[in-house]
N, CA and C atoms of all chains as a GROMACS GRO file, in nm:
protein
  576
    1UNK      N    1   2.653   1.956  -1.411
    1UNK     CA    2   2.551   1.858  -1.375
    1UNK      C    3   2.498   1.791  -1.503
    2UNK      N    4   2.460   1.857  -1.595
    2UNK     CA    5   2.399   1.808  -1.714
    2UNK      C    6   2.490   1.834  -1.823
    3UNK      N    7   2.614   1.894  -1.800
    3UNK     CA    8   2.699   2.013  -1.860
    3UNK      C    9   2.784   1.876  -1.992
    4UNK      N   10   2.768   1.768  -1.906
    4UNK     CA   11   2.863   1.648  -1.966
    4UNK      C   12   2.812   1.632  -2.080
    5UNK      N   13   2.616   1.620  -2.109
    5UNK     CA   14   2.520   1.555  -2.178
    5UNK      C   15   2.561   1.596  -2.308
    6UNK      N   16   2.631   1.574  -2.418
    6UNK     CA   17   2.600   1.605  -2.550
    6UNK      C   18   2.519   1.695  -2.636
    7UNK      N   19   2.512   1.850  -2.662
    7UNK     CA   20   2.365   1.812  -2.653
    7UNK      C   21   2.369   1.819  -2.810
    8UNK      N   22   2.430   1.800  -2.897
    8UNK     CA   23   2.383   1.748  -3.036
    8UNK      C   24   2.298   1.607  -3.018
    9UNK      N   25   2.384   1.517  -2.939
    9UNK     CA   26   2.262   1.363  -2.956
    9UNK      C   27   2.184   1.354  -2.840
   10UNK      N   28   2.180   1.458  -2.724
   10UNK     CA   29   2.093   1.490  -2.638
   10UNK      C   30   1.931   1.496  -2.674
   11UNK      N   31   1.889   1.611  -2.779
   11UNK     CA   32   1.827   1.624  -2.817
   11UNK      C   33   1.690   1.521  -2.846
   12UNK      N   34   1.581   1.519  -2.829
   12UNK     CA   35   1.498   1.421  -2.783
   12UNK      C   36   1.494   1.377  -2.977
   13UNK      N   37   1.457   1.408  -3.042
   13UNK     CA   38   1.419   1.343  -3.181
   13UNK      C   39   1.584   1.304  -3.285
   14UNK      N   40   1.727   1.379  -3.228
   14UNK     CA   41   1.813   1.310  -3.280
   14UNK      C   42   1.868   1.136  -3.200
   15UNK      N   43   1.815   1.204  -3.024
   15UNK     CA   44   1.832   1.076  -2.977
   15UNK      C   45   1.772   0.959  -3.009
   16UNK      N   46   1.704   0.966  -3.053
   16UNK     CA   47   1.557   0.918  -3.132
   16UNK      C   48   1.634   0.791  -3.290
   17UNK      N   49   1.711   0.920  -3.352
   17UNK     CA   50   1.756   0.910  -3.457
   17UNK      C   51   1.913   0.798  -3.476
   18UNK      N   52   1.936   0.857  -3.346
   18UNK     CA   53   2.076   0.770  -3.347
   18UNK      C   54   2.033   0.614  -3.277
   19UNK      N   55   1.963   0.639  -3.189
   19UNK     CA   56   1.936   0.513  -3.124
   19UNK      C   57   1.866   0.405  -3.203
   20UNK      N   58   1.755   0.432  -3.337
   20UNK     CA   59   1.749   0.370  -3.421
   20UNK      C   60   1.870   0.341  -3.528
   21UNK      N   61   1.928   0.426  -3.521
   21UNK     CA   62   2.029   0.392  -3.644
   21UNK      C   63   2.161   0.337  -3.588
   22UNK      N   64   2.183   0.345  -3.440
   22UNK     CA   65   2.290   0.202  -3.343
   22UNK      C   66   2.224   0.074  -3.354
   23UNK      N   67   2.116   0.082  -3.367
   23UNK     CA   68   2.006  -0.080  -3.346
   23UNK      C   69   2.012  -0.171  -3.454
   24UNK      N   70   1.977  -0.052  -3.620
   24UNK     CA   71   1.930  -0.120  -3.685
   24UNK      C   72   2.106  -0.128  -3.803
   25UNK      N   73   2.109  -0.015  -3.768
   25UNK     CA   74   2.272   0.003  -3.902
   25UNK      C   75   2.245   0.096  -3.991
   26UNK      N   76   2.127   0.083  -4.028
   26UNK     CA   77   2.113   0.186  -4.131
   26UNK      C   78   1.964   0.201  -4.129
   27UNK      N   79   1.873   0.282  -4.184
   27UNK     CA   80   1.756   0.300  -4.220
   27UNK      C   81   1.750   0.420  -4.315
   28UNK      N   82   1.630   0.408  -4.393
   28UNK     CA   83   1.581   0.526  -4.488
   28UNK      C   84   1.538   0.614  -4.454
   29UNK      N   85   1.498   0.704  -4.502
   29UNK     CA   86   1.431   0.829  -4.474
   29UNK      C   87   1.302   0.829  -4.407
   30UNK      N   88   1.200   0.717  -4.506
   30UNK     CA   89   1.082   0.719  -4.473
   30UNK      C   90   1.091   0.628  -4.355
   31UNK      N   91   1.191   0.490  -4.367
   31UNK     CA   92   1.163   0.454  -4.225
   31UNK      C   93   1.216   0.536  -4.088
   32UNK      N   94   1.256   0.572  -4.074
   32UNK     CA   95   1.292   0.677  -3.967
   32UNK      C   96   1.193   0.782  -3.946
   33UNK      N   97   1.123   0.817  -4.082
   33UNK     CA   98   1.011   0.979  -4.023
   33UNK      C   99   0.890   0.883  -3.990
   34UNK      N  100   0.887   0.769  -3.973
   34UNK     CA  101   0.783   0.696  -3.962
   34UNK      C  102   0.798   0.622  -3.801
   35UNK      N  103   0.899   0.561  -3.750
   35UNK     CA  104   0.957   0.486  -3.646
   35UNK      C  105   0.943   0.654  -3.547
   36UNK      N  106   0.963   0.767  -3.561
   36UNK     CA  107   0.992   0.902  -3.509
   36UNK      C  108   0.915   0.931  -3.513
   37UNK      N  109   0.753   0.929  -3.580
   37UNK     CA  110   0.723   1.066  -3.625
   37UNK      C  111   0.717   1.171  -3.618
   38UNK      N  112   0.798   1.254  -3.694
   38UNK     CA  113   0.876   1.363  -3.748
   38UNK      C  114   0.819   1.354  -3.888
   39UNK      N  115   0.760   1.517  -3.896
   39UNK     CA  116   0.778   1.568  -4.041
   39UNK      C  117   0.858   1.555  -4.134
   40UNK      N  118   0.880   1.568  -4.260
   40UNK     CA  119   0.982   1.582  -4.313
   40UNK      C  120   1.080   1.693  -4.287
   41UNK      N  121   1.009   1.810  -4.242
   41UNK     CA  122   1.140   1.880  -4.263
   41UNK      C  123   1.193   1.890  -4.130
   42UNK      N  124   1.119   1.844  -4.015
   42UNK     CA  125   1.184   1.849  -3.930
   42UNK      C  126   1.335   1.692  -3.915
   43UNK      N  127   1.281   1.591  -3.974
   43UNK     CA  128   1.360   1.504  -3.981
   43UNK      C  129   1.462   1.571  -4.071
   44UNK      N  130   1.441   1.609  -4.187
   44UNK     CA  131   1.552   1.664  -4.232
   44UNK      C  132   1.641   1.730  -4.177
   45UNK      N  133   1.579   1.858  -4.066
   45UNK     CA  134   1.714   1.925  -4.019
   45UNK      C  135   1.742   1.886  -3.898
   46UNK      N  136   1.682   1.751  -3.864
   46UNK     CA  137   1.790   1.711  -3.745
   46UNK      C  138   1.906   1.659  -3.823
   47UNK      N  139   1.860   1.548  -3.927
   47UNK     CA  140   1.968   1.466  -4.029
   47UNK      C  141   2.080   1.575  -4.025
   48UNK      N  142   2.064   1.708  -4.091
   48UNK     CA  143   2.142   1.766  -4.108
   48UNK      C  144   2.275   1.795  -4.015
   49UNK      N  145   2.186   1.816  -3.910
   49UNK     CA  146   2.250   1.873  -3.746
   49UNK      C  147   2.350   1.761  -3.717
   50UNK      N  148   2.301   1.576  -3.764
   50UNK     CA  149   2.376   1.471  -3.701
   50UNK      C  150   2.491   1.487  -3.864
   51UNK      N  151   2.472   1.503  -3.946
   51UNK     CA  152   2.526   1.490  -4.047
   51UNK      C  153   2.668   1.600  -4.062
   52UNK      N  154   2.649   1.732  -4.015
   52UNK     CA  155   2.783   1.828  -4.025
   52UNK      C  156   2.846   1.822  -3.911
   53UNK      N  157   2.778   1.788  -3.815
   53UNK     CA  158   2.902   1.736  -3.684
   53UNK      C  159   2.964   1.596  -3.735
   54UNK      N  160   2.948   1.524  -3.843
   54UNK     CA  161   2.981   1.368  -3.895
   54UNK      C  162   2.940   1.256  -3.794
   55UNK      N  163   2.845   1.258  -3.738
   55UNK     CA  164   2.810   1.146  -3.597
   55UNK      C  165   2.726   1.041  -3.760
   56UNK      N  166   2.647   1.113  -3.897
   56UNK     CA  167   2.577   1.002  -3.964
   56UNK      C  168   2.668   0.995  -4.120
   57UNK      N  169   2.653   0.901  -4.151
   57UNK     CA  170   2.657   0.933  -4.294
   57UNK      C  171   2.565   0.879  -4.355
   58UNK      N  172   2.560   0.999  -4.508
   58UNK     CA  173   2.379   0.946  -4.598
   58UNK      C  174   2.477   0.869  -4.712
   59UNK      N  175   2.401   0.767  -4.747
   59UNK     CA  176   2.437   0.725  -4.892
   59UNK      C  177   2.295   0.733  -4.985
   60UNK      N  178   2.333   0.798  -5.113
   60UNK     CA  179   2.240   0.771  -5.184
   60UNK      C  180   2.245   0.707  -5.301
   61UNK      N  181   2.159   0.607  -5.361
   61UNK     CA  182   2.185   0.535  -5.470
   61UNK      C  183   2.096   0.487  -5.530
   62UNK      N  184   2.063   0.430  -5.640
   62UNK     CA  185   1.947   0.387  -5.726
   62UNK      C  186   1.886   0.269  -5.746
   63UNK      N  187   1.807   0.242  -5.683
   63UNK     CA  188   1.725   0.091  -5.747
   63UNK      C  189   1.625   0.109  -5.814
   64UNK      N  190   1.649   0.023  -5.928
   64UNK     CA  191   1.499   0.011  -6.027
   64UNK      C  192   1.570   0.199  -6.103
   65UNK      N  193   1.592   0.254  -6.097
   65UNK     CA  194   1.575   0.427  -6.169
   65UNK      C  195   1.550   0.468  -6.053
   66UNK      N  196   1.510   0.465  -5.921
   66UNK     CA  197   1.506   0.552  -5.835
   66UNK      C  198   1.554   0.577  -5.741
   67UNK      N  199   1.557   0.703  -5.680
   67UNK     CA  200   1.701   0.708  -5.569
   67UNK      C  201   1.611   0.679  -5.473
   68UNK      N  202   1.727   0.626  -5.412
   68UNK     CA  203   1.753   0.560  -5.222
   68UNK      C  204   1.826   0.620  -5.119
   69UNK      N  205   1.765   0.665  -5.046
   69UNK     CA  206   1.867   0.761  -4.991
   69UNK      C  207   1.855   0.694  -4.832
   70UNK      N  208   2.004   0.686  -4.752
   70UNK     CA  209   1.988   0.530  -4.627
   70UNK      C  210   2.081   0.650  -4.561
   71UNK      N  211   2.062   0.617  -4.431
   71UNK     CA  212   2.158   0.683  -4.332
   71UNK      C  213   2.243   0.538  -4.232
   72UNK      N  214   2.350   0.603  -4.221
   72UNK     CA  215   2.415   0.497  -4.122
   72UNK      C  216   2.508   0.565  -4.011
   73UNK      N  217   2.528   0.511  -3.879
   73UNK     CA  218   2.629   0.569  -3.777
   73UNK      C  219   2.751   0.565  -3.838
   74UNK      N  220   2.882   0.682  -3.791
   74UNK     CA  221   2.997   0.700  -3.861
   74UNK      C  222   3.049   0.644  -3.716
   75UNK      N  223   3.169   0.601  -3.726
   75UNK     CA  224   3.227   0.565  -3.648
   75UNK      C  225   3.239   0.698  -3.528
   76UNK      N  226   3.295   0.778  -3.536
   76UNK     CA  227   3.213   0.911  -3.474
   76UNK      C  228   3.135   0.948  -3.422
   77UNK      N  229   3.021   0.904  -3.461
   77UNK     CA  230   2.887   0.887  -3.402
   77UNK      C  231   2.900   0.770  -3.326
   78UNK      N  232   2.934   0.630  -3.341
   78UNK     CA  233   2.949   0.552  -3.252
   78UNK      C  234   3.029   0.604  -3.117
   79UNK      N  235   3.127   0.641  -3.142
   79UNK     CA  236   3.197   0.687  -3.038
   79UNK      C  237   3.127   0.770  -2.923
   80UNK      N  238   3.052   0.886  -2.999
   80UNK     CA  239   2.969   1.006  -2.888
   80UNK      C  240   2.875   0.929  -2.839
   81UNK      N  241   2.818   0.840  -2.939
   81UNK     CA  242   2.678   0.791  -2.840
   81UNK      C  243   2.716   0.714  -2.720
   82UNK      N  244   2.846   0.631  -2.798
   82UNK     CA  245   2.903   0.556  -2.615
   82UNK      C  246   2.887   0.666  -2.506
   83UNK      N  247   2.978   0.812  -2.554
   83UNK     CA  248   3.001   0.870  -2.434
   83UNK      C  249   2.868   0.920  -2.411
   84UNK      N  250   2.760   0.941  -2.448
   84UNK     CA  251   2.668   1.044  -2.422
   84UNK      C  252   2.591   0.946  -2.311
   85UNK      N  253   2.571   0.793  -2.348
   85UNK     CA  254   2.517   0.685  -2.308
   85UNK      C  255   2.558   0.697  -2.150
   86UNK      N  256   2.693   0.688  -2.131
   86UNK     CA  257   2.776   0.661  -1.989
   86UNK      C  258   2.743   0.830  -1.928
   87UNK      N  259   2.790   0.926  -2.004
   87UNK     CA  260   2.757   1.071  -1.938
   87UNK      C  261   2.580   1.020  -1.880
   88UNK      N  262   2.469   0.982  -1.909
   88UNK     CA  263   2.359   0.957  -1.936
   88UNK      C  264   2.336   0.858  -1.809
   89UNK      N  265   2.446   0.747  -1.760
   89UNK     CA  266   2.419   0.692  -1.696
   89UNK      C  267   2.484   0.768  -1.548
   90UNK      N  268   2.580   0.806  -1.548
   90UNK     CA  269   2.584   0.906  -1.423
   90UNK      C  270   2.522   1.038  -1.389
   91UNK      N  271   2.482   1.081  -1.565
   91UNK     CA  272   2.410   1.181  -1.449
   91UNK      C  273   2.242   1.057  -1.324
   92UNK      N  274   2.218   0.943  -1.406
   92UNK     CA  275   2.119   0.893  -1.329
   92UNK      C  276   2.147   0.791  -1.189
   93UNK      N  277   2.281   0.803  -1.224
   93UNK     CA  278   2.363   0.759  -1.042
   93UNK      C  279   2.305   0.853  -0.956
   94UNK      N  280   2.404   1.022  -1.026
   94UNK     CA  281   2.403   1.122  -0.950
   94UNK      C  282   2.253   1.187  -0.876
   95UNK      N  283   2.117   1.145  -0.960
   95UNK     CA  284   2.011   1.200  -0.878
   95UNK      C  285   1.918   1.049  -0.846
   96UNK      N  286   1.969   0.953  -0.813
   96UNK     CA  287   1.913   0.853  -0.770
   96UNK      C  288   1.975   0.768  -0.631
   97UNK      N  289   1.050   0.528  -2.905
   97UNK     CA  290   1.161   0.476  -2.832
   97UNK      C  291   1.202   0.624  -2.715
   98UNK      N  292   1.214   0.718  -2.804
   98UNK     CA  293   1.249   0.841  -2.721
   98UNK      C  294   1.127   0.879  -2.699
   99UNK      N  295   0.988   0.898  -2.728
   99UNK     CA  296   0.895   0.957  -2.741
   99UNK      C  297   0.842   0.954  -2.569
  100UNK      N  298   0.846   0.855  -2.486
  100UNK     CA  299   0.857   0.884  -2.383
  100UNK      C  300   0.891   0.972  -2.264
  101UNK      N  301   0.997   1.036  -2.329
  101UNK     CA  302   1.101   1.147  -2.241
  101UNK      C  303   1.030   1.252  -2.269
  102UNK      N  304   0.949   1.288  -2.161
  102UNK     CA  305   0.897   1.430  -2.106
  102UNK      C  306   1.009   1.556  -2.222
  103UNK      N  307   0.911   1.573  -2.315
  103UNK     CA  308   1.008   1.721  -2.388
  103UNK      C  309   1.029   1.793  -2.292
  104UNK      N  310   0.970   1.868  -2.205
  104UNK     CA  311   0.980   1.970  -2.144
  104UNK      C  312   1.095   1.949  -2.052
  105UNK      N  313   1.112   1.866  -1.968
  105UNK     CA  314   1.185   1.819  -1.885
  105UNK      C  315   1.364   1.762  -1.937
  106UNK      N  316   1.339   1.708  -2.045
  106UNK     CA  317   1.467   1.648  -2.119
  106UNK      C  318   1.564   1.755  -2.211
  107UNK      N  319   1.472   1.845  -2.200
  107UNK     CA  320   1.574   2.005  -2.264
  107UNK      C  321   1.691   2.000  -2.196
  108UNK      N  322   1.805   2.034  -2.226
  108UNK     CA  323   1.948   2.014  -2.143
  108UNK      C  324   1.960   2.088  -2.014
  109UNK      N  325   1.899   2.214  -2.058
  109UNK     CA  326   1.930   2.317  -1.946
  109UNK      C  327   1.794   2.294  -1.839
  110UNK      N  328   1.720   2.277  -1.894
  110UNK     CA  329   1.590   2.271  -1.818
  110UNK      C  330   1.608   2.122  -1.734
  111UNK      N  331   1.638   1.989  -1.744
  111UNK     CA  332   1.676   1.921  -1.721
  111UNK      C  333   1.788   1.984  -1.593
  112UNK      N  334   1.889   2.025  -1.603
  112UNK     CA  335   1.929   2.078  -1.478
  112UNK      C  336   1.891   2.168  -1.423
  113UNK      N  337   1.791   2.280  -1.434
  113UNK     CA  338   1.709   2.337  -1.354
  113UNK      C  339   1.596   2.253  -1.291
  114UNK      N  340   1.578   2.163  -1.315
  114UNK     CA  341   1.505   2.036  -1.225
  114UNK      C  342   1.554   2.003  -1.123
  115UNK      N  343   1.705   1.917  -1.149
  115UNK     CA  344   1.802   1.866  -1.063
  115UNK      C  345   1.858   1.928  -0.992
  116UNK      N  346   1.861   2.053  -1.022
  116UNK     CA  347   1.889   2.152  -0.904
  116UNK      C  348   1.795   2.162  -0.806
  117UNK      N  349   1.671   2.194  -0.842
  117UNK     CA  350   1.597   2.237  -0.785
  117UNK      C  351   1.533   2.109  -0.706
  118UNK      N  352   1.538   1.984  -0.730
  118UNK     CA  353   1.508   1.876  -0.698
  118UNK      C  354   1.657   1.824  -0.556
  119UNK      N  355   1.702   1.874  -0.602
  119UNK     CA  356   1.810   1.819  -0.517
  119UNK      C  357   1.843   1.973  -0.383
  120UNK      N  358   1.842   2.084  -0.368
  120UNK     CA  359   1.869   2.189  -0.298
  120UNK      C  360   1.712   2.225  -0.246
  121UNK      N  361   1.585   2.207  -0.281
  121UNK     CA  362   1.505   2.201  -0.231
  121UNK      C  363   1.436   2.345  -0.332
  122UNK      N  364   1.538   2.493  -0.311
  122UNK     CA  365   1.505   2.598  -0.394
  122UNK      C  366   1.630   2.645  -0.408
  123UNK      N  367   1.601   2.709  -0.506
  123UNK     CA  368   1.750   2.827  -0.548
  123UNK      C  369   1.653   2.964  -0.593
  124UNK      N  370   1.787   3.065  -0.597
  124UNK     CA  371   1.732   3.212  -0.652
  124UNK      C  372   1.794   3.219  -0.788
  125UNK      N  373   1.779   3.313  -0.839
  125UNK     CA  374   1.797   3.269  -1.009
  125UNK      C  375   1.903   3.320  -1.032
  126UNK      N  376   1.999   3.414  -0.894
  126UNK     CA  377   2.160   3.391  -0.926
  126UNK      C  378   2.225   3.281  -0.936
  127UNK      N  379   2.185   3.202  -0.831
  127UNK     CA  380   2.268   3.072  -0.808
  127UNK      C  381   2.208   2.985  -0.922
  128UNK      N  382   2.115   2.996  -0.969
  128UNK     CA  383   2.073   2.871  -1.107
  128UNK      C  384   2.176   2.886  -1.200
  129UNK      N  385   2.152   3.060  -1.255
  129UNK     CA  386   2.302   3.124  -1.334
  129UNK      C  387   2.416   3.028  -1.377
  130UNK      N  388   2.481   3.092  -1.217
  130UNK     CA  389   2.613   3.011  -1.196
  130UNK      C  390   2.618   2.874  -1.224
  131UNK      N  391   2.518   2.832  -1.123
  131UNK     CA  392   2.546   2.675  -1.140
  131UNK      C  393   2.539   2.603  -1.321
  132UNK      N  394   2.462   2.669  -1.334
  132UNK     CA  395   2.439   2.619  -1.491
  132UNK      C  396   2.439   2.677  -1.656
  133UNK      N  397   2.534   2.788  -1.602
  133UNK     CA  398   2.621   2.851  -1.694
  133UNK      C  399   2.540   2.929  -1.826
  134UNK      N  400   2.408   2.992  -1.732
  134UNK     CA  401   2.344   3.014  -1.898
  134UNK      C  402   2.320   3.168  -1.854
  135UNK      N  403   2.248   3.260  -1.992
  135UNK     CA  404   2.293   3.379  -2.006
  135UNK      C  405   2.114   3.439  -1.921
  136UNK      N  406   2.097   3.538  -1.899
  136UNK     CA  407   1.963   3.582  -1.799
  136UNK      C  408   1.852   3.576  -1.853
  137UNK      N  409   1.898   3.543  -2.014
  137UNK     CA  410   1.762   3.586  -2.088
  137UNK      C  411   1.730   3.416  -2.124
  138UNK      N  412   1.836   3.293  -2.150
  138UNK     CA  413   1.817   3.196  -2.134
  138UNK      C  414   1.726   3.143  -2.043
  139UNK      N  415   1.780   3.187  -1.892
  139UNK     CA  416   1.739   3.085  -1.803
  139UNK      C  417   1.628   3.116  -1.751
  140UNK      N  418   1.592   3.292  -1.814
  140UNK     CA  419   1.461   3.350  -1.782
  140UNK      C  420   1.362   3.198  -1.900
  141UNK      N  421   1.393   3.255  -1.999
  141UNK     CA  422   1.311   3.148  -2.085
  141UNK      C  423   1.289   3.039  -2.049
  142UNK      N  424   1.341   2.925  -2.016
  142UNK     CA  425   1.370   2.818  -1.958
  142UNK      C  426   1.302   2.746  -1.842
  143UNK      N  427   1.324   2.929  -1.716
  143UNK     CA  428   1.216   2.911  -1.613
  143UNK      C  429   1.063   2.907  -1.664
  144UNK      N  430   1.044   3.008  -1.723
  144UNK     CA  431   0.918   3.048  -1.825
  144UNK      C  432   0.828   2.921  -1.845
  145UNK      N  433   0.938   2.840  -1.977
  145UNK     CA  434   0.841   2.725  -1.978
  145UNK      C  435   0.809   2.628  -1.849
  146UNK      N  436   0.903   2.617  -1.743
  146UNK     CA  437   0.889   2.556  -1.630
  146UNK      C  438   0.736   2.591  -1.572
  147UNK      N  439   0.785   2.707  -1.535
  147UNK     CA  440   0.599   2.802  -1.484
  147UNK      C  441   0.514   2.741  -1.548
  148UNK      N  442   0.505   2.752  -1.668
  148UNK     CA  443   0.380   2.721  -1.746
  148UNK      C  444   0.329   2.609  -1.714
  149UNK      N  445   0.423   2.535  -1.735
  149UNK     CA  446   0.415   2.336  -1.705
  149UNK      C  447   0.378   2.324  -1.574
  150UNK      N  448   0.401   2.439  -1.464
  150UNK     CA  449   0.355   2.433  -1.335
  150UNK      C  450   0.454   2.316  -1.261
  151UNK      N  451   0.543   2.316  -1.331
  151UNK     CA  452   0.663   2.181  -1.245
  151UNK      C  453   0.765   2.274  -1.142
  152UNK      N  454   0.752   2.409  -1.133
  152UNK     CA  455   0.843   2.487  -1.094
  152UNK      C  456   0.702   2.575  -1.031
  153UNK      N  457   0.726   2.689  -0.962
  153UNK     CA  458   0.708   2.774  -0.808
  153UNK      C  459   0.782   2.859  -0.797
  154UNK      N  460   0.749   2.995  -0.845
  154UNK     CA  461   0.833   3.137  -0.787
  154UNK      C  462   0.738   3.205  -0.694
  155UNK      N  463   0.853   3.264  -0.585
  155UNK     CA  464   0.837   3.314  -0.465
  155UNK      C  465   0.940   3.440  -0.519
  156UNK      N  466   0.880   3.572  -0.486
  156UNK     CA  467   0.920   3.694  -0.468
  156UNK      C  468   0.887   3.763  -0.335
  157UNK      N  469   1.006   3.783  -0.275
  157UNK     CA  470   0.987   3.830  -0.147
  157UNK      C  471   1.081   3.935  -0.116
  158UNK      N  472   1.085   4.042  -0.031
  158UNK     CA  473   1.178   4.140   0.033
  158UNK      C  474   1.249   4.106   0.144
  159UNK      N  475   1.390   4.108   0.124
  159UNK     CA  476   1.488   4.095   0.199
  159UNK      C  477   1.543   4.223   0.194
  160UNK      N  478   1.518   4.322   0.356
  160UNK     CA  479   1.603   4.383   0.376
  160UNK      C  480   1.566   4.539   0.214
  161UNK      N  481   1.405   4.525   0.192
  161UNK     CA  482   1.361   4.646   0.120
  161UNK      C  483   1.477   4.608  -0.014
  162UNK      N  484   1.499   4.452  -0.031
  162UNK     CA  485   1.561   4.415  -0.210
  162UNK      C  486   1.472   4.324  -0.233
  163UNK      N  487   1.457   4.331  -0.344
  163UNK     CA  488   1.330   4.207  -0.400
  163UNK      C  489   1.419   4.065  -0.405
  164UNK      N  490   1.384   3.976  -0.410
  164UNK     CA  491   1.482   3.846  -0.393
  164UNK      C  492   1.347   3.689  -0.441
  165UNK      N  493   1.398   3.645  -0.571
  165UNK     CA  494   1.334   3.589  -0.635
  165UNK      C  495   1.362   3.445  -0.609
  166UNK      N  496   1.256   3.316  -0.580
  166UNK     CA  497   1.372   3.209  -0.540
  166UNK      C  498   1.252   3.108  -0.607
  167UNK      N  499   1.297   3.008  -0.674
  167UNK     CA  500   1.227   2.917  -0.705
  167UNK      C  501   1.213   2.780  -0.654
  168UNK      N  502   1.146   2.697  -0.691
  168UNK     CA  503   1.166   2.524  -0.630
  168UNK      C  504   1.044   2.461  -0.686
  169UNK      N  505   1.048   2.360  -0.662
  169UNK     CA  506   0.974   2.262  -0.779
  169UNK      C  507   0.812   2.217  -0.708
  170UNK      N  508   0.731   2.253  -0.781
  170UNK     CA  509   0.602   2.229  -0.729
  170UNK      C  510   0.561   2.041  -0.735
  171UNK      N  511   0.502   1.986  -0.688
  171UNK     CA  512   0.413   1.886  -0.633
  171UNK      C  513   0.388   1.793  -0.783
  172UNK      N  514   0.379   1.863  -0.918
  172UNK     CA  515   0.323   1.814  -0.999
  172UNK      C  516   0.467   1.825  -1.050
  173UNK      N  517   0.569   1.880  -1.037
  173UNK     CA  518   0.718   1.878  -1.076
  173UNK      C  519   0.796   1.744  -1.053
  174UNK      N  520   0.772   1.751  -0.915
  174UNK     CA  521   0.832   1.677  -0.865
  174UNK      C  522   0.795   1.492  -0.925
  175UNK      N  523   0.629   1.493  -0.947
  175UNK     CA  524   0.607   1.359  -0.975
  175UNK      C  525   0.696   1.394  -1.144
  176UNK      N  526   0.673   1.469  -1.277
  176UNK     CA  527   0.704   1.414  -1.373
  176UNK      C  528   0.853   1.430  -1.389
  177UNK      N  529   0.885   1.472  -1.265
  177UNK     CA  530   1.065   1.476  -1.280
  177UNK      C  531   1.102   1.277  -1.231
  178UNK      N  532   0.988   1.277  -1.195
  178UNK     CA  533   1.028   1.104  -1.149
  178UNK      C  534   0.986   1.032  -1.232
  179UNK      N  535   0.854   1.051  -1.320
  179UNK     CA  536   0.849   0.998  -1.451
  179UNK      C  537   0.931   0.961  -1.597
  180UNK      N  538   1.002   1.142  -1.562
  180UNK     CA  539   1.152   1.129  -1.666
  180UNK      C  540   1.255   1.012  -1.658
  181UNK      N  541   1.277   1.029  -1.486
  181UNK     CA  542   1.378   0.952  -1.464
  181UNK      C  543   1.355   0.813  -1.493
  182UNK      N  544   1.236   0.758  -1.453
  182UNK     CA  545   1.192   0.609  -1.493
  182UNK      C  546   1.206   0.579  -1.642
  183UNK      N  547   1.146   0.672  -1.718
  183UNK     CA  548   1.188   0.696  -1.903
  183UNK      C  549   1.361   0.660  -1.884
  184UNK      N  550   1.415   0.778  -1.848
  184UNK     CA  551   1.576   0.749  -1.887
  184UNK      C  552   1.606   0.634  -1.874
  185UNK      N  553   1.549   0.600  -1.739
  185UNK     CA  554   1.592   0.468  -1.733
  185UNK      C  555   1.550   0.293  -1.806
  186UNK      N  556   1.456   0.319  -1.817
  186UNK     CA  557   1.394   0.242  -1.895
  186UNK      C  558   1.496   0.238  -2.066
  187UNK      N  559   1.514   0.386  -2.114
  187UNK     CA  560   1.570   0.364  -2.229
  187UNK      C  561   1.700   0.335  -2.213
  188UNK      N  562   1.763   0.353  -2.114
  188UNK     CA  563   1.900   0.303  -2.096
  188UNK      C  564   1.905   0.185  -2.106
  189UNK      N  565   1.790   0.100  -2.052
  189UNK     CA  566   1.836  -0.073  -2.046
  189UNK      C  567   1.791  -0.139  -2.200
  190UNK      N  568   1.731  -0.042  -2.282
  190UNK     CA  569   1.682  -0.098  -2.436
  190UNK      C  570   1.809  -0.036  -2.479
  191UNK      N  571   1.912   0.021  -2.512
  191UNK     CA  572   2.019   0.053  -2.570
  191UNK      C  573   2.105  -0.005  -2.513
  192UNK      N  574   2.131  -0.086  -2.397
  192UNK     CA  575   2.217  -0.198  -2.333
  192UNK      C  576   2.245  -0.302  -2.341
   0.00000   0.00000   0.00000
């Protein structure tokens, strides 16, 4: 019944996470614990959770001397969220 | 964006202990089991937070001098299980 749902991007604050980061392409750290609010460390270990299954990838890099650290959907992640999206829309066939 | 979706309700497993219980009217907590593949101490937990939230209703009764435990979704269940669904749905048509 629910068995289809994903539940790595199931999850209410990674769904959160991916659905901003399908919208926008990429976002930072702070914009995401801010658009979410989520702690840091809780944003962190979702990042993590979307990050070793490979659904995100982080880039980090320097402007001005200071690091930037941006997340973006992996093609991977594009892929599950399609399916999680469509799993998502039948289970709301199935009880409607 | 996600912040809408009832936590309690949008948990994976708990989410189909709704739909079960929303759709069969009640079940006993063998048939939840089965149907939804989780271990006794899981779905004990699971029910647990249900109780609390008061969206769920246990009935303990004797069949035949065996105790026989059966649950189903209380009055205040039933409305935020329809609240969820309006959320899902709602976020389905902003990711569309």
């Amino acid at each position: 019944m629910t068995d289809s749902l994903n539940r790595v991007i199931h999850e209410r604050a990674r769904l959160g996470i991916m659905t901003k980061l399908m919208a926008e392409g990429e976002s930072g750290f702070t914009a995401l614990k801010k658009s979410l609010s989520l702690s840091d460390g809780n944003l962190n270990a979702h990042l993590k959770v979307l990050m070793k299954n490979e659904y995100i990838l982080m880039r980090k890099e320097f402007v001005a001397d200071k690091p930037r650290t941006t997340y973006r959907i992996s093609e991977k992640g594009r892929l599950a969220f399609g399916e999680y999206i469509d799993s998502l829309e039948k289970f709301l066939k199935s009880v409607s």
